[in-house]
py3Dmol code that shows the C-alpha trace and the ligand (Angstrom):
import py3Dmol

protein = """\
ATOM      1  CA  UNK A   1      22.545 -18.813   4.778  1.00  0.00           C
ATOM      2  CA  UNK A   2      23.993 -20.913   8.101  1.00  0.00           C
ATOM      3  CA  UNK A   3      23.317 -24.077   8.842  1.00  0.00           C
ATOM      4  CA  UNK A   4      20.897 -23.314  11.900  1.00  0.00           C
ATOM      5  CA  UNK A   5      19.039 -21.228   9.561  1.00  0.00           C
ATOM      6  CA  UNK A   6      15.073 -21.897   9.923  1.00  0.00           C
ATOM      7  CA  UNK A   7      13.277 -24.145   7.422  1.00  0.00           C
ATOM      8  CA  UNK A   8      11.008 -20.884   6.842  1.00  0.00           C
ATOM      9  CA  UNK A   9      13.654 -19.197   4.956  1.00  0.00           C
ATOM     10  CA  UNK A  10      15.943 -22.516   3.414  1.00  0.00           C
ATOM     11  CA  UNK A  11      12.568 -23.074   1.551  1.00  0.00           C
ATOM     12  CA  UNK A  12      13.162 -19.938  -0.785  1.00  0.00           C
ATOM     13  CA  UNK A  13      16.883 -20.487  -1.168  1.00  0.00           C
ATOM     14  CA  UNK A  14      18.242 -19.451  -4.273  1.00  0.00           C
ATOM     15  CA  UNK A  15      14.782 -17.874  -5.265  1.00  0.00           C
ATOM     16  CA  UNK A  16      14.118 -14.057  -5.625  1.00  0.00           C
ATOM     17  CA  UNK A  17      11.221 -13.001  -2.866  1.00  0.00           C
ATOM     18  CA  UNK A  18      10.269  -9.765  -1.508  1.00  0.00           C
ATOM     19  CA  UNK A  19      10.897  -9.157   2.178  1.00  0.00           C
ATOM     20  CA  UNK A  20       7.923  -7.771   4.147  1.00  0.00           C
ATOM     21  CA  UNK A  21       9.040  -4.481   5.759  1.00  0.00           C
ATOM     22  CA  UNK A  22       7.457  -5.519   8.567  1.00  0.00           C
ATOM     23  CA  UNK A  23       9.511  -7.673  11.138  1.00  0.00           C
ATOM     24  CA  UNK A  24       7.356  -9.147  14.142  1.00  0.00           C
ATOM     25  CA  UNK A  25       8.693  -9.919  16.828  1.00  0.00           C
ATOM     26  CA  UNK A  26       7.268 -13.111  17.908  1.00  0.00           C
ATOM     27  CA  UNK A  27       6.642 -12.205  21.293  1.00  0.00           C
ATOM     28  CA  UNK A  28       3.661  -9.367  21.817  1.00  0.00           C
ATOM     29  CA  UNK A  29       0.326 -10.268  21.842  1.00  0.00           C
ATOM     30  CA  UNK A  30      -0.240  -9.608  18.355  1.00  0.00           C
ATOM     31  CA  UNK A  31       2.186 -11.903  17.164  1.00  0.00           C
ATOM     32  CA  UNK A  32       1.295 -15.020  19.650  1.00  0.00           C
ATOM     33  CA  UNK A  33      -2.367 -14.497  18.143  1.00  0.00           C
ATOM     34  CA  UNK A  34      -1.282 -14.907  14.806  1.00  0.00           C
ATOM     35  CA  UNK A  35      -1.401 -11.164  13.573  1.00  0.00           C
ATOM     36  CA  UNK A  36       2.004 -10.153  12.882  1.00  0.00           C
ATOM     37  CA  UNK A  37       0.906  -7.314  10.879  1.00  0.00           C
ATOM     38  CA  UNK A  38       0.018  -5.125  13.870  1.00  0.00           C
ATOM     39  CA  UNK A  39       3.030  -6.063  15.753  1.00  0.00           C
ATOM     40  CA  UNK A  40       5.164  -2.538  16.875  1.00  0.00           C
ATOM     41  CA  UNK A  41       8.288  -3.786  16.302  1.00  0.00           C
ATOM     42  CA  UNK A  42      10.979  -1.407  14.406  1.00  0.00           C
ATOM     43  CA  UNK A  43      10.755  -2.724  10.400  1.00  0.00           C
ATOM     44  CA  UNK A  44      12.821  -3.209   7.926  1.00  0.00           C
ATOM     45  CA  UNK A  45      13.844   0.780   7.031  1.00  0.00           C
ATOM     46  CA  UNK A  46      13.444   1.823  10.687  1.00  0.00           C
ATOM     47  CA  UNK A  47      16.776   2.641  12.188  1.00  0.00           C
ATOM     48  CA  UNK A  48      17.204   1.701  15.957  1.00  0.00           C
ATOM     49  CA  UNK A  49      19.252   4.578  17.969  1.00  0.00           C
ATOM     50  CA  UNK A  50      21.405   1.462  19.906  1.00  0.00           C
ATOM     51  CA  UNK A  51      24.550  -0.415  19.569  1.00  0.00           C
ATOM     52  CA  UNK A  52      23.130  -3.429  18.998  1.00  0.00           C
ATOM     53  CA  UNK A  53      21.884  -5.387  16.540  1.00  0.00           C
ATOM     54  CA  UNK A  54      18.433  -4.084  16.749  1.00  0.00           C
ATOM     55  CA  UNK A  55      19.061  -2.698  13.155  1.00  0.00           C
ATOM     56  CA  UNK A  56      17.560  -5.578  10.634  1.00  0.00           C
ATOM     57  CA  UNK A  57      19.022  -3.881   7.248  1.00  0.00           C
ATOM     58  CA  UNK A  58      16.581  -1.411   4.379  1.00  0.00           C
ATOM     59  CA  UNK A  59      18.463   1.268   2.764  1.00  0.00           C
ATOM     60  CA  UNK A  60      21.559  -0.913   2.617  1.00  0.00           C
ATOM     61  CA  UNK A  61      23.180  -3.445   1.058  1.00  0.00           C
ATOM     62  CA  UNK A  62      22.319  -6.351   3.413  1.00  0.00           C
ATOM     63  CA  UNK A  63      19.426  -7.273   5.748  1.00  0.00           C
ATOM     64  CA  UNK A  64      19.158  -9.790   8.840  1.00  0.00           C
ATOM     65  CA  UNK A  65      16.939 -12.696   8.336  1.00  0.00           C
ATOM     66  CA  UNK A  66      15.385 -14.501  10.935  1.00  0.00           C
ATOM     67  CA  UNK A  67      12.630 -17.049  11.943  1.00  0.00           C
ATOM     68  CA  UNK A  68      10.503 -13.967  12.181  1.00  0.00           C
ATOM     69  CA  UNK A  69      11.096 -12.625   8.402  1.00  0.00           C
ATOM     70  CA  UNK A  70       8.110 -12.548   6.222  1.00  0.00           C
ATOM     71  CA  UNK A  71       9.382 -13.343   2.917  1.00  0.00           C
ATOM     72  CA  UNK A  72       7.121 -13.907  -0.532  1.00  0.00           C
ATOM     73  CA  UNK A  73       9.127 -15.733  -3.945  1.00  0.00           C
ATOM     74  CA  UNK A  74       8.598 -13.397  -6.999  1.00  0.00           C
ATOM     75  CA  UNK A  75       9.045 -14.290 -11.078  1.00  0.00           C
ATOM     76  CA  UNK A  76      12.847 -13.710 -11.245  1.00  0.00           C
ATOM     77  CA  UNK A  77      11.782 -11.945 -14.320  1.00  0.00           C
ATOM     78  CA  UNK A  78       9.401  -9.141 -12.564  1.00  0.00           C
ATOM     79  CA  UNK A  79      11.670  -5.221 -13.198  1.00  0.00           C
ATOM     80  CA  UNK A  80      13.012  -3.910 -10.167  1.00  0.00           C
ATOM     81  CA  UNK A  81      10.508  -1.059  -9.896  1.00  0.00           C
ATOM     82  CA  UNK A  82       7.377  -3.447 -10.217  1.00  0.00           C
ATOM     83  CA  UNK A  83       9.016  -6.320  -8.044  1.00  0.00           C
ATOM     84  CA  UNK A  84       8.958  -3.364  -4.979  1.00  0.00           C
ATOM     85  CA  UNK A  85       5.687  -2.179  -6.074  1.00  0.00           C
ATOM     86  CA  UNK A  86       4.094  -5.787  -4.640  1.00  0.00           C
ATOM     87  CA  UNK A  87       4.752  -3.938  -1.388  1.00  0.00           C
ATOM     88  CA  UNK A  88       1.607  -1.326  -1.331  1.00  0.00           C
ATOM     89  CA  UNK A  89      -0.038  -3.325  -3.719  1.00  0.00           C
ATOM     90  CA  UNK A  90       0.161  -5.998  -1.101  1.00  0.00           C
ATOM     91  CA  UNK A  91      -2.087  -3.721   1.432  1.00  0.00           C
ATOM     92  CA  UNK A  92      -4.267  -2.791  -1.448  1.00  0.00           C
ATOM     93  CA  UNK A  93      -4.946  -6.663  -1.503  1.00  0.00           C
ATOM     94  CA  UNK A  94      -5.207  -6.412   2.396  1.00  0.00           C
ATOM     95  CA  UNK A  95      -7.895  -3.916   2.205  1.00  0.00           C
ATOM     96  CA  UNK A  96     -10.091  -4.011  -0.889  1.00  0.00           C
ATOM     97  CA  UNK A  97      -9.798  -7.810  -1.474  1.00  0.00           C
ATOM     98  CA  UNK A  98      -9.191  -9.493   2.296  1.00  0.00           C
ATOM     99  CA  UNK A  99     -11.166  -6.924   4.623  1.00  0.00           C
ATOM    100  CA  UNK A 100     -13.660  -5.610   2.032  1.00  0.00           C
ATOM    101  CA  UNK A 101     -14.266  -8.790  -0.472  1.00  0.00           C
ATOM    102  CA  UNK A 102     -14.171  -6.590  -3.598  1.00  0.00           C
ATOM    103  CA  UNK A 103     -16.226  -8.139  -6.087  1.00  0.00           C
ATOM    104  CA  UNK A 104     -16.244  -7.488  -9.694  1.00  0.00           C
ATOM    105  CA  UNK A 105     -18.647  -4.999 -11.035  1.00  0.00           C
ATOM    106  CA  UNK A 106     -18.661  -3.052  -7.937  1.00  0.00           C
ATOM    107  CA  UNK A 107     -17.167   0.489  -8.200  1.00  0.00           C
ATOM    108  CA  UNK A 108     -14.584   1.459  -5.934  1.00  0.00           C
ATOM    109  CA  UNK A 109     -13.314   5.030  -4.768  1.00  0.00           C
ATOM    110  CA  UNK A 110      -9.533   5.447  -3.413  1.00  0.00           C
ATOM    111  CA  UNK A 111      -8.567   9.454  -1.424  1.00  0.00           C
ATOM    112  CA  UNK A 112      -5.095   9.754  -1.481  1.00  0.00           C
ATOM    113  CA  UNK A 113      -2.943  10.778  -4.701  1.00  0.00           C
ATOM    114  CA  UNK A 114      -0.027   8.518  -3.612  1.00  0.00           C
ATOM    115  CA  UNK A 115       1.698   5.397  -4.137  1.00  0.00           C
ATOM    116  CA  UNK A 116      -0.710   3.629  -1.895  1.00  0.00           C
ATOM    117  CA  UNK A 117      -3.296   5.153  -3.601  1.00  0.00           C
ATOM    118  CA  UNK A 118      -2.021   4.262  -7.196  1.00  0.00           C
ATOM    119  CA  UNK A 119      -1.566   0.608  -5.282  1.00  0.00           C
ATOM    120  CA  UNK A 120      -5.062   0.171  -4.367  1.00  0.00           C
ATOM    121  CA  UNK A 121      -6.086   1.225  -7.690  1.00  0.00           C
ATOM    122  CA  UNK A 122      -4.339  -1.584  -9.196  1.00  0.00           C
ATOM    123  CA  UNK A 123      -5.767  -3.956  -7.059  1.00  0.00           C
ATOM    124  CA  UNK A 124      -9.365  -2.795  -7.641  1.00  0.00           C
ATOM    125  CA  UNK A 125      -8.609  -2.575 -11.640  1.00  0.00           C
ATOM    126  CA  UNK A 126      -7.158  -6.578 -11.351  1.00  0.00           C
ATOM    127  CA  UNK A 127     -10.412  -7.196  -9.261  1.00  0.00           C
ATOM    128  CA  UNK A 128     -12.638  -5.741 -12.601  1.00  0.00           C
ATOM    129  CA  UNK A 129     -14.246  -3.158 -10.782  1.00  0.00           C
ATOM    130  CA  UNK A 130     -16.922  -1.487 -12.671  1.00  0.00           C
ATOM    131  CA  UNK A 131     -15.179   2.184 -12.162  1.00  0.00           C
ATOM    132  CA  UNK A 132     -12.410   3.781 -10.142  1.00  0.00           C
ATOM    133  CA  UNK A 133     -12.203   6.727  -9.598  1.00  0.00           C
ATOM    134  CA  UNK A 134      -9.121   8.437  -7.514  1.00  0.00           C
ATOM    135  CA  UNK A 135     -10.008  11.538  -5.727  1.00  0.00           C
ATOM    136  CA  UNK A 136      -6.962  13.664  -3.542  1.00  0.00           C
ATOM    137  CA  UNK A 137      -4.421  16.361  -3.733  1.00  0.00           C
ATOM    138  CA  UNK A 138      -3.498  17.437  -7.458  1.00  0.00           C
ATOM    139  CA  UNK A 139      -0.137  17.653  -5.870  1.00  0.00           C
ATOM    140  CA  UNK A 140       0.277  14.140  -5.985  1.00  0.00           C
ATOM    141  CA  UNK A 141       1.357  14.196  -9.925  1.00  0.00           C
ATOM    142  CA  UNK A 142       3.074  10.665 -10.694  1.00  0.00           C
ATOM    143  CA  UNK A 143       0.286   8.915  -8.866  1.00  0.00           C
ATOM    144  CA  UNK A 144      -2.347  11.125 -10.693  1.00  0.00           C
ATOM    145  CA  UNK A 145      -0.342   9.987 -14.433  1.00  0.00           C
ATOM    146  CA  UNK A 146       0.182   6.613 -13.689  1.00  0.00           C
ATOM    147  CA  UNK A 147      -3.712   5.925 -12.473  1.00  0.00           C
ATOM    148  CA  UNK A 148      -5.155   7.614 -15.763  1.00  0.00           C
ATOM    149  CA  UNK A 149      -2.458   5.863 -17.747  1.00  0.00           C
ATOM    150  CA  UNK A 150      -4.167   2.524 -16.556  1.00  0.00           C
ATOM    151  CA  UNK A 151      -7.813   3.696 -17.202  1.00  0.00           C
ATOM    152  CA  UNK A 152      -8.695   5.597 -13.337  1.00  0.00           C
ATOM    153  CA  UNK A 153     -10.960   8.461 -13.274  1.00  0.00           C
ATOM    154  CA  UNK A 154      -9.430  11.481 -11.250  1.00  0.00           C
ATOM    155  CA  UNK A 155     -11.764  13.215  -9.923  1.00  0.00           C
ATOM    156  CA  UNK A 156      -9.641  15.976  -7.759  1.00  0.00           C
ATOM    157  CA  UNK A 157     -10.688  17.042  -3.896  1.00  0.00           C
ATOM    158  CA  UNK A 158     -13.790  14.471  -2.740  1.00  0.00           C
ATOM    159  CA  UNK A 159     -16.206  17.267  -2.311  1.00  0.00           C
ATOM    160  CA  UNK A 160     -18.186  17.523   1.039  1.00  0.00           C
ATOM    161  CA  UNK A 161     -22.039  15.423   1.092  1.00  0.00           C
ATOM    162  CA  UNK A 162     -20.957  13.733  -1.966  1.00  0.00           C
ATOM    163  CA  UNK A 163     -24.216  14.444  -4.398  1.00  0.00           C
ATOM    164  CA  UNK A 164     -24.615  11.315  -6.211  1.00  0.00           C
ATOM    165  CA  UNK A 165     -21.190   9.628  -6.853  1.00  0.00           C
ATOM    166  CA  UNK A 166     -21.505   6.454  -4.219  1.00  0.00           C
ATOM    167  CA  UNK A 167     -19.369   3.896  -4.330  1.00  0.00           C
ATOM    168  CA  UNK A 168     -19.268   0.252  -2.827  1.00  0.00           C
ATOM    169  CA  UNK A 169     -16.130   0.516  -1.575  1.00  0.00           C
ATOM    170  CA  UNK A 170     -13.954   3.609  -0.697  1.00  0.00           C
ATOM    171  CA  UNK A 171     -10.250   4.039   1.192  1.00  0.00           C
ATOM    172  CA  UNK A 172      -8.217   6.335   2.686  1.00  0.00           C
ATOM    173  CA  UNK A 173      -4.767   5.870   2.222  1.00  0.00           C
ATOM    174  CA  UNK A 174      -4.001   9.806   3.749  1.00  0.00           C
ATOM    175  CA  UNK A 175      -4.385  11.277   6.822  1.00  0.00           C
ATOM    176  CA  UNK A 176      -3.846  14.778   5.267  1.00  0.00           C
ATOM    177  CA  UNK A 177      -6.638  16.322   4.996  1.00  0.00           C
ATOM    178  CA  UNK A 178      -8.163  14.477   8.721  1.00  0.00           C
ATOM    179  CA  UNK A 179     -11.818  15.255   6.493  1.00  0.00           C
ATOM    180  CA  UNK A 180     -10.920  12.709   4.354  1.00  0.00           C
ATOM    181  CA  UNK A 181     -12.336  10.265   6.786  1.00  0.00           C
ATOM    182  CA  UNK A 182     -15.623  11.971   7.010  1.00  0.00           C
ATOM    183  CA  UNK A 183     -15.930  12.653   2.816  1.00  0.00           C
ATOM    184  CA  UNK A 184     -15.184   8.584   2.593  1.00  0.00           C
ATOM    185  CA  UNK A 185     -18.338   7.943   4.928  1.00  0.00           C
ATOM    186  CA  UNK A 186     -20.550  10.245   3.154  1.00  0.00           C
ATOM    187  CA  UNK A 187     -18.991   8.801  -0.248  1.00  0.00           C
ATOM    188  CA  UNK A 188     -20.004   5.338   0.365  1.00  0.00           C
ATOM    189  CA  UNK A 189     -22.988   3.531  -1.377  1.00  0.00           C
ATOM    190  CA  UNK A 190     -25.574   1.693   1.207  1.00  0.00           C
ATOM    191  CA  UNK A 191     -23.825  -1.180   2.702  1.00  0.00           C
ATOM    192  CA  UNK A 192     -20.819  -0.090   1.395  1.00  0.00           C
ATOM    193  CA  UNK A 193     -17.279  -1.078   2.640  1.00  0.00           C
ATOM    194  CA  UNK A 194     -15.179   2.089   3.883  1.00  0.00           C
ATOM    195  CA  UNK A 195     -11.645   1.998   4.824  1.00  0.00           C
ATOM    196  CA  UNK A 196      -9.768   3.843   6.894  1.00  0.00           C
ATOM    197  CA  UNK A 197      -6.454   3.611   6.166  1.00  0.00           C
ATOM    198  CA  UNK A 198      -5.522   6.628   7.763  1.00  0.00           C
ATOM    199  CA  UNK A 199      -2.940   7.647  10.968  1.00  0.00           C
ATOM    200  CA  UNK A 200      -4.774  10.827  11.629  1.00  0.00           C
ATOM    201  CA  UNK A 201      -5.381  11.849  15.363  1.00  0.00           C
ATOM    202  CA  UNK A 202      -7.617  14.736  14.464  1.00  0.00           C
ATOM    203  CA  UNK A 203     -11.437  14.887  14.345  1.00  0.00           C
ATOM    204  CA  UNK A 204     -12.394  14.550  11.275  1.00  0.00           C
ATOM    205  CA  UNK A 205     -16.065  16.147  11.181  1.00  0.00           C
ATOM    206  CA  UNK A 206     -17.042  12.185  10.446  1.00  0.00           C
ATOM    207  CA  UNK A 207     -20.924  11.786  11.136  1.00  0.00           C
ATOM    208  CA  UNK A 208     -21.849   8.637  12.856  1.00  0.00           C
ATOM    209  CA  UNK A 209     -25.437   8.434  11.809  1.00  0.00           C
ATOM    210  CA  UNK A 210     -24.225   8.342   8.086  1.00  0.00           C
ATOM    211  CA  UNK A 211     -22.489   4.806   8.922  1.00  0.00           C
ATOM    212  CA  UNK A 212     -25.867   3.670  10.577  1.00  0.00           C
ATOM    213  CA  UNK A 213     -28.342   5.216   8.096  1.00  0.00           C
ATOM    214  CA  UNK A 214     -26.510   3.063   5.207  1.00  0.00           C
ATOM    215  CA  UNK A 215     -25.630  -0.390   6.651  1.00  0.00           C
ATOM    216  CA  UNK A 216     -21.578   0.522   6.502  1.00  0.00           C
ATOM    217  CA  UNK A 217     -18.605  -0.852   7.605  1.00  0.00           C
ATOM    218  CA  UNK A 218     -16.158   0.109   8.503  1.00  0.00           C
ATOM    219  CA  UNK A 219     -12.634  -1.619   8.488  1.00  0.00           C
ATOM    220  CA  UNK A 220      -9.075  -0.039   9.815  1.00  0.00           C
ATOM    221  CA  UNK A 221      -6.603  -0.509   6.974  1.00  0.00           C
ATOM    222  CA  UNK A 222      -2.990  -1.391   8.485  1.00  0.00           C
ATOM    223  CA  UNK A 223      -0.542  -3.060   6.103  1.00  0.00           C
ATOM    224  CA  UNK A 224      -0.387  -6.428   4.439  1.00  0.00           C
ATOM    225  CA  UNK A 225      -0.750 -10.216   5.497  1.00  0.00           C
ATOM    226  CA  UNK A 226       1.905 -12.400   4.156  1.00  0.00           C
ATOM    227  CA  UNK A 227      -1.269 -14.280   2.175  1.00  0.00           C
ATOM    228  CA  UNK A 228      -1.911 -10.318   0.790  1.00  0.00           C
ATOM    229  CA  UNK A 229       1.862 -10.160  -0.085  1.00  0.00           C
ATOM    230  CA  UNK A 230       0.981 -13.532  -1.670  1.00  0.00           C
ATOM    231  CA  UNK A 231      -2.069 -12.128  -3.945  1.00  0.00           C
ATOM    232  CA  UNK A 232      -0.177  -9.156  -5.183  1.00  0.00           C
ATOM    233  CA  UNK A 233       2.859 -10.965  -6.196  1.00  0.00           C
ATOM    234  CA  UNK A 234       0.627 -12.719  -8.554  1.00  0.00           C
ATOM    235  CA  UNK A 235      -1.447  -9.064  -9.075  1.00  0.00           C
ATOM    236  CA  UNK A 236       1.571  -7.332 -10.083  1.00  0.00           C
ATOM    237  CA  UNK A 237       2.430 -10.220 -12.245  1.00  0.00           C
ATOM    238  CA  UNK A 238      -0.798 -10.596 -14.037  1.00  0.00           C
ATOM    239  CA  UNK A 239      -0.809  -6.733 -14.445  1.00  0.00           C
ATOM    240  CA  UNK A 240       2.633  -6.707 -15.847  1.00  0.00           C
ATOM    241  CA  UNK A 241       2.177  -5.226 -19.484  1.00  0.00           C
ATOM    242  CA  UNK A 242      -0.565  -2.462 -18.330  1.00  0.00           C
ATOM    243  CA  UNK A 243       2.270  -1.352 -15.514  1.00  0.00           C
ATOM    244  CA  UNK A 244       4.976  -1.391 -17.743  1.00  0.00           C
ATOM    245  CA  UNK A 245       6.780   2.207 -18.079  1.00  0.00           C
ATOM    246  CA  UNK A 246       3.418   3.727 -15.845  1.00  0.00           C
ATOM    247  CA  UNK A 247       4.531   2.821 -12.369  1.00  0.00           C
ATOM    248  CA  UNK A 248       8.110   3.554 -10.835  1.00  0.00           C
ATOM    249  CA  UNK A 249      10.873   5.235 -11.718  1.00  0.00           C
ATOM    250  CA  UNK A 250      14.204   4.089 -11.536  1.00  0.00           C
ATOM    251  CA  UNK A 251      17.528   5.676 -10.659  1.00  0.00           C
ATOM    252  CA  UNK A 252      20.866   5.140  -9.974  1.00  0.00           C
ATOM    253  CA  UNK A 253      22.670   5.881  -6.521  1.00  0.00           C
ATOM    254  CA  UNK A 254      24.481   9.122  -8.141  1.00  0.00           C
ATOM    255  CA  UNK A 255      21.264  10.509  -8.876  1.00  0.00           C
ATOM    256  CA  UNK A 256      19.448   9.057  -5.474  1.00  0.00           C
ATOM    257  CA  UNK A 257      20.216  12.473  -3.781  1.00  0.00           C
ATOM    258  CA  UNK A 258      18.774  14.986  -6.096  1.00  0.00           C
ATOM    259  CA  UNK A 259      15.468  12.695  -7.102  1.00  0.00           C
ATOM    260  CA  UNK A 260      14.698  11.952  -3.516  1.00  0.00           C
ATOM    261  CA  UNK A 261      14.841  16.160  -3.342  1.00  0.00           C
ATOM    262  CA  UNK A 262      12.213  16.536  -5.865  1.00  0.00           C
ATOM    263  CA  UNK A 263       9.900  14.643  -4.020  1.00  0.00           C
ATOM    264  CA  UNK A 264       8.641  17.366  -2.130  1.00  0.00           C
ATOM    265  CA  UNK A 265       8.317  20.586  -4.218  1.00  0.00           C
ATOM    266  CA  UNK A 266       6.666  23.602  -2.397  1.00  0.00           C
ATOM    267  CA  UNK A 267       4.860  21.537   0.242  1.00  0.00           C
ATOM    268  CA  UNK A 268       3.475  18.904  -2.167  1.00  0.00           C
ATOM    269  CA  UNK A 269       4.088  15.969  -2.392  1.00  0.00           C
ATOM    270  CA  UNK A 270       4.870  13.797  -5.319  1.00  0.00           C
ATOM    271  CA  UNK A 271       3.244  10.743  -4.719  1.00  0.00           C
ATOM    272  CA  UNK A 272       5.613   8.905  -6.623  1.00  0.00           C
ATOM    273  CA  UNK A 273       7.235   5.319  -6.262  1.00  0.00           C
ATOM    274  CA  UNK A 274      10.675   5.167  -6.871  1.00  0.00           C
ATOM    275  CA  UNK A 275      13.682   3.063  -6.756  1.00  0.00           C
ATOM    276  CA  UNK A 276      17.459   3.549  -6.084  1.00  0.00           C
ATOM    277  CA  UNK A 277      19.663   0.909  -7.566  1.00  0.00           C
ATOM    278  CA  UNK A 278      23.541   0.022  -7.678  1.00  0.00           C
ATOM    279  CA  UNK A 279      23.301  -1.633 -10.711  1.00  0.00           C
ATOM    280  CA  UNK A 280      22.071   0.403 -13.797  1.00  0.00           C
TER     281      UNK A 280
END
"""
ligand_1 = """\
1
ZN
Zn 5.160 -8.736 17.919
"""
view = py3Dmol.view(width=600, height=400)
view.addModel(protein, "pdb")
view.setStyle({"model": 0}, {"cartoon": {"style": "trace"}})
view.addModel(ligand_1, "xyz")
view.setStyle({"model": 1}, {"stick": {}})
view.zoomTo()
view.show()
């Protein structure tokens, strides 16, 4: 770290953090209101076709800090694969705990058999819901293990005018199936929470008298505030034994091309969350 480096990042010197993929850039109107999280700026991971140095660093070695990086310290003792899992768990906290002020005893439902699904699972477990229940793709296998591993109901495809399972709180993480959308309005208990954490641009057969007949609200899900970062450092700490050997599996860079491969077998997805290391 240089000597002009910013006070922001000499505080965590010598400390293990997680960098926020996200990297505002300081400038939009997002950012000068104080919501870096929406900012459009390339991330961490997103590769920038110009010579320049427009390209920050994910999937190498090194990464470009600036006065702009959002970084969070972590226990130095935290595995690998959990350490990165503060990530989605981070816009589980966003969503469920932030935007939706999940309370314990309420019972939450989560569409989307992936890692952001498993992620917002997690968080609503910490939070003591009464139930949750995940409901998606059976594709999605290594979510589908992990979340019954930790005591999640799977419930397969949300099915359409949801006949008596309502829930307080309900997100989609997918935009695949677009119906998802509608099935989480119909899903949701009176003056429930529903969040739509979904990029879909198709209709979605969602019924606007369903959010006014039951008091909803509705809340657009879109990554993770450095104070949600925060909350699932400490999550993913707390939850540390339960996780252990359910969540993330770990692989060296020899075997990075063939595991990334099996990701997608015949169309489906895995759901999984995975790391690629040097060391072993
Ligand atoms: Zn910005």
């Amino acid at each position: 770290m240089g000597p002009k480096a910013p006070d922001t990042l000499k505080q965590f010197l010598g400390q293990r953090v997680v960098v926020d993929d996200a990297r505002p850039c300081g400038v939009c109107e997002w950012c000068r209101q104080g919501q870096r999280r929406y900012c459009k700026a390339p991330r961490y991971g997103h590769i920038v076709e110009e010579p320049t140095t427009h390209n920050f660093g994910g999937y190498a070695d090194a990464i470009t800090l600036d006065r702009q990086s959002v970084l969070v310290p972590i226990s130095p003792e935290l595995p690998i694969e959990l350490a990165t899992f503060i990530v989605p768990v981070g816009s589980g906290a966003e969503w469920l705990l932030l935007d939706c002020n999940l309370q314990p005893g309420e019972s939450v439902a989560v569409l989307g058999t992936s890692r952001m699904g498993l992620a917002s699972c997690v968080v609503a477990l910490h939070q003591r819901a009464r139930e949750v229940v995940l409901y998606g793709h059976p594709g999605g296998v290594d979510a589908i293990r992990a979340a019954k591993a930790l005591g999640v109901t799977v419930r397969g495809e949300p099915a359409e005018r949801a006949a008596g399972d309502l829930y307080d709180v309900v997100v989609v993480v997918t935009e695949t199936p677009a119906s998802y959308a509608a099935r989480a309005v119909e899903m949701a208990a009176a003056r429930g929470r529903v969040v739509m954490a979904s990029t879909s641009m198709e209709p979605s057969g969602l019924i606007p008298e369903f959010i006014r007949r039951k008091g909803l609200t509705l809340k657009g899900g879109r990554g993770a505030s450095e104070v949600a970062l925060t909350q699932a450092a400490s999550i993913v700490s707390a939850q540390r034994e339960a996780l252990n050997g359910k969540i993330g599996e770990r692989y060296s860079l020899e075997q990075a091309e063939i595991q990334i491969k099996s990701l997608l077998q015949s169309g489906i997805a895995r759901g999984t969350h995975m790391v690629i290391s040097g060391r072993s």
